[in-house]
N, C-alpha and C positions, 0 to 999 in steps of 0.2 A: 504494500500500500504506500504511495506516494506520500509526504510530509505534505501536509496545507502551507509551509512555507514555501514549497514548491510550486505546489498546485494546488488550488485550494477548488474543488467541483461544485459546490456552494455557488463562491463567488464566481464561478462561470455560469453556473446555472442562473442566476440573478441577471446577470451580464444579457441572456438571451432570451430568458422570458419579457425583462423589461424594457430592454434599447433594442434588442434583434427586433422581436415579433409583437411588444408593447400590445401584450394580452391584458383584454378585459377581463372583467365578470362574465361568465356563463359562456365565455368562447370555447368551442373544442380545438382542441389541437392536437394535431398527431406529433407523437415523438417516437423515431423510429431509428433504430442502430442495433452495430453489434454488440453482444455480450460481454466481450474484451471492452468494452467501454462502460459497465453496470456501473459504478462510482456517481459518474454522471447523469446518466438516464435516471439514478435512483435522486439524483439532488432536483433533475430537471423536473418528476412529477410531484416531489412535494413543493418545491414551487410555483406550481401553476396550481395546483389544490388550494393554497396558501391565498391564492389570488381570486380563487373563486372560480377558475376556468376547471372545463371538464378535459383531463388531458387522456389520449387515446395511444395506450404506448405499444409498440411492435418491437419483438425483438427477436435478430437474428441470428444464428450460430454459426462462426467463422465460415465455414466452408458451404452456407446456404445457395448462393447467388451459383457458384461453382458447380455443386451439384442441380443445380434446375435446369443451367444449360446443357448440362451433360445428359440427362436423364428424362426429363420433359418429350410427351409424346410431340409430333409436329403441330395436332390441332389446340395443346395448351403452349405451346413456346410461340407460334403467330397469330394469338389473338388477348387480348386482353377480356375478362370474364365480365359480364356488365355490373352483376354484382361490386366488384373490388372498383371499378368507375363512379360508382352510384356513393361507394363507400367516401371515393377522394373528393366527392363534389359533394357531401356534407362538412367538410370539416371549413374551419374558418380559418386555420396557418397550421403553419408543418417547422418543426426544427430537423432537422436529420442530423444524427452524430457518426461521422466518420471513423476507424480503426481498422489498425491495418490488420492484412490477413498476408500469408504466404502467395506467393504469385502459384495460378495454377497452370503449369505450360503445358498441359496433355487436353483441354479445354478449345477446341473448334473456333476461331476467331471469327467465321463465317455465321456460329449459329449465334457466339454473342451479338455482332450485328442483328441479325433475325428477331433476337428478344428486344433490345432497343428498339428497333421500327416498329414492331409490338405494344411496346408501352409507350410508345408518343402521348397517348391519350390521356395516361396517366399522366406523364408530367407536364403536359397540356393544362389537367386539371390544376396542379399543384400551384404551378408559376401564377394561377391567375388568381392566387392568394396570398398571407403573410407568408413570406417562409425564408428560413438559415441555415446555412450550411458550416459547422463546424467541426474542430477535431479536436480527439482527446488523447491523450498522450501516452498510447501502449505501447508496450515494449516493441513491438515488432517496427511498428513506425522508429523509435529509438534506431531501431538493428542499421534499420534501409538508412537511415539518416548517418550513421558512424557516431552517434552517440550512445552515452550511456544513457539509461531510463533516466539517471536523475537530471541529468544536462540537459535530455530531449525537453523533460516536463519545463525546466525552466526556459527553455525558449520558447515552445507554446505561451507559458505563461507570459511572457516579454511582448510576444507577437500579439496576445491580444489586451494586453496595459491590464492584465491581472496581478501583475506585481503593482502599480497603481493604485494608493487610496481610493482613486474617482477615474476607472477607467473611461466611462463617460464622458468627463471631462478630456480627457486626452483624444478620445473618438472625434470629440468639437472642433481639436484644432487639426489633426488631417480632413476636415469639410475645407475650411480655412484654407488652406494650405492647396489642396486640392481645386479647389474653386478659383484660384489666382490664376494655376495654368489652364482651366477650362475657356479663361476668357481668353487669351490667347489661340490654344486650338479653335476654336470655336468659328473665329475670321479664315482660317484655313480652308484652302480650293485641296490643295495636295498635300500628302504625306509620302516622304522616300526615304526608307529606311537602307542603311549600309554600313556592311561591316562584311567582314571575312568568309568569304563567298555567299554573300546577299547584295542583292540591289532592287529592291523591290519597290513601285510606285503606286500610291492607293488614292485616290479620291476620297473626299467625305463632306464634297460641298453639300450644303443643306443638312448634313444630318446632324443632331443631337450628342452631347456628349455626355455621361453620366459620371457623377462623381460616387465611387464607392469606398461606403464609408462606416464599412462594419457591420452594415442594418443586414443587408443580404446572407456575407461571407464575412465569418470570425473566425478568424481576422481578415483583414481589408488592406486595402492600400491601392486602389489603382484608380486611373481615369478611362474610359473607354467609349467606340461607341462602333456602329456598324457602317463600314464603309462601302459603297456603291459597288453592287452587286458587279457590275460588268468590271469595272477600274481595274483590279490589280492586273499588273504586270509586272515580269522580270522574276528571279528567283532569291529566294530566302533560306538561309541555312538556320535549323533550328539546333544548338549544341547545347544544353541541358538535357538529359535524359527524363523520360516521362513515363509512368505507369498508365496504361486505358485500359480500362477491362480486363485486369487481369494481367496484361502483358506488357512488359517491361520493353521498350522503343527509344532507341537513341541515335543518331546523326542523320533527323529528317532532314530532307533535302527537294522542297517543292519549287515547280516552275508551273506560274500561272500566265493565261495569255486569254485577253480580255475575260477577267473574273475568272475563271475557270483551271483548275489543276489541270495541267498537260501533260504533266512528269513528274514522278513520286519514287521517290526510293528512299532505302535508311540501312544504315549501316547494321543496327537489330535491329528484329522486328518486323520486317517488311510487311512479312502476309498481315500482319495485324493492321498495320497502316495501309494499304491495298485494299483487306477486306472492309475496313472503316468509309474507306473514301468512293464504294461500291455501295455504300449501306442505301442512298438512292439519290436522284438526278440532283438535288439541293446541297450533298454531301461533299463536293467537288471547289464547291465556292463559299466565299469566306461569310462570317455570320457575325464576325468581330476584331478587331484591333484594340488592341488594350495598354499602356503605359503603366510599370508598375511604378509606383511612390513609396516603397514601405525602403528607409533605408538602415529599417533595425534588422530586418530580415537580409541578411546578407550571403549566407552557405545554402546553397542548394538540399533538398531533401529526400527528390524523388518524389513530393507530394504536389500536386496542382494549386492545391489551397494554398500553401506557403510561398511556393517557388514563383509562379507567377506574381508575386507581388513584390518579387524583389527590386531593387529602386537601383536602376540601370538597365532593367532588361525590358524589352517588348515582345508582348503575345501576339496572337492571331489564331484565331478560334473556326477550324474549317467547319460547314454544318448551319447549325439553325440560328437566329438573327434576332436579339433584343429588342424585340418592337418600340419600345421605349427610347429606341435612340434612332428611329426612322427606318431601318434595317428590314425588310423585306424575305430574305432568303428565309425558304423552310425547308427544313430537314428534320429527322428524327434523331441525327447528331451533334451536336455539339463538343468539340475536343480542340483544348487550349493549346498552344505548341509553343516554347519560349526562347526566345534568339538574346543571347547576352551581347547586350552592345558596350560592357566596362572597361575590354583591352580594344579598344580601336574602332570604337562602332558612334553610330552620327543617326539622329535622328531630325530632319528638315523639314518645314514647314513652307512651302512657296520657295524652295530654294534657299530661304535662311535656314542657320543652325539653332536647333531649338535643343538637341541636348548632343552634347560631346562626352565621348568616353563613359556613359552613365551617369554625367551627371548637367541636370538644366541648367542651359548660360540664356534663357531670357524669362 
């Protein structure tokens, strides 16, 4: 068991009933995660009882997700049940808590896709409610990460200002901070990303940019928004390594020509990225552009949640498209990809420099 100097499940659970999903009286909520995470799921439902909300908890056993795609007849792995639909469109917000599991490499990458395109519906339902996505600090995460449990916990803990009296307060000032460069991007026709084998150019006139700032993903740190469906062109190298579904994918390497992937490879991984970008016609072209802010967050993890938000690097998210920021593309995928621009990389705005080496010069 972790030291509450560490990590204290309490004050996280607090953290995302009240600033994450800022639950009422009588709201239900789903809270659903692995078992390697009970600490928490157990602090999350006495705090939303606490609050008056009816909280509706799920829980699943490491290797659950693993065995469904393995074992799942064809007519339950490509359809979502109406029942379990009817279930997500009663509920009023959702927290999800993340922990790691073992990668399962004997696991069909073609039938994960299958189950994705499947539950579109479901997280269809989800997104058009309160909902957070966080993570709790299991050993296994520890492992992937090369720390020890108690290091990992304290840098979860760091990443989301639980070491903070008033992490709240702290949340306030990445808005702040955040919102300074929105108005900047915001005047922005183009985006050209470049660095060591990238040169990639994106449009995003007219669209929306959003500032994230905790409320969604605990922790947070980034600015993003979706950029014009046809636009990208030229290729990006993605060198941080990334877990999807299961499989472990490192030295993507896309080339897009007008919106559209033309050329995919990766040094691991392929068929997983192959079968991802097959998952159907929308899956091809991008859904998002993201800039991370977080510059507490600095060592890579192998986790999405973390590592994208490290403060130097830029995502691109091939797949479905944050309505919220004008972005159009649907897909039933969504998958972040992060290109570190900190040894030699430039992020441009209309042909000026808008951040060098990782870090913002306007």
């Amino acid at each position: 068991m972790l030291t509450p100097m560490i990590y204290n499940p309490e004050k996280h659970a607090d953290l995302l009933v009240d600033y994450c999903v800022y639950v009422k009286p009588g709201e239900r909520i789903l809270v659903h995660g692995s078992t390697l995470a009970l600490p928490l799921l157990e602090a999350l439902h006495r705090a939303l009882l606490t609050r008056g909300a009816r909280p509706v908890l799920r829980l699943e056993y490491p290797e659950q997700a693993d065995d469904f795609v393995r074992l799942a007849s064809d007519e339950v792995l490509d359809a979502v049940h109406a029942a379990d639909l009817a279930d997500m469109e009663a509920i009023d917000g959702s927290i999800r808590v993340l922990a790691a599991r073992a990668l399962a490499s004997d696991v069909d990458p073609a039938r994960r896709s299958r189950l994705m395109k499947a539950a579109a519906p479901l997280a269809g339902a989800r997104s058009r409610r309160k909902w957070t996505l966080t993570q709790y600090p299991a050993l296994a995460d520890a492992q992937a990460a090369g720390m020890s449990e108690e290091e990992y916990a304290a840098f979860v803990a760091r990443a989301m200002f639980l070491d903070h009296a008033d992490p709240v307060a702290q949340w306030a000032e990445v808005r702040a901070m955040q919102a300074r460069l929105i108005e900047r991007l915001t005047v922005a026709d183009e985006v050209r990303i470049v660095g060591p084998g990238t040169d990639l150019r994106l449009s995003v006139r007219g669209r929306t940019w959003a500032n994230s700032d905790g409320k969604r993903n605990m922790p947070s740190g980034e600015v993003f928004t979706g950029p014009l469906e046809d636009s990208a062109q030229g290729v990006i190298t993605f060198d941080l390594p990334t877990v999807f579904q299961g499989a472990r994918v490192r030295g993507i390497r896309l080339e897009f020509r007008d919106g559209k992937v033309v050329d995919a490879t990766a040094e691991e991984g392929e068929a997983a990225l192959l079968a991802a970008l097959d998952t159907d016609e929308g899956a091809r072209f991008l859904g998002e552009l993201g800039i991370g802010t977080n510059f507490g967050i600095q060592v890579p993890t192998q986790n999405i949640l973390f590592d994208e938000k490290i403060g130097g690097t830029v995502h691109l998210a091939v797949g479905k498209s944050y309505p919220e920021t004008g972005g159009v593309n649907a897909s039933a995928l969504h998958w972040d990809m992060i290109c570190d621009l900190r040894s030699g990389g430039q992020i441009l705005l209309d042909g000026e420099v808008f951040q060098e080496n990782g870090r913002f010069v306007q």
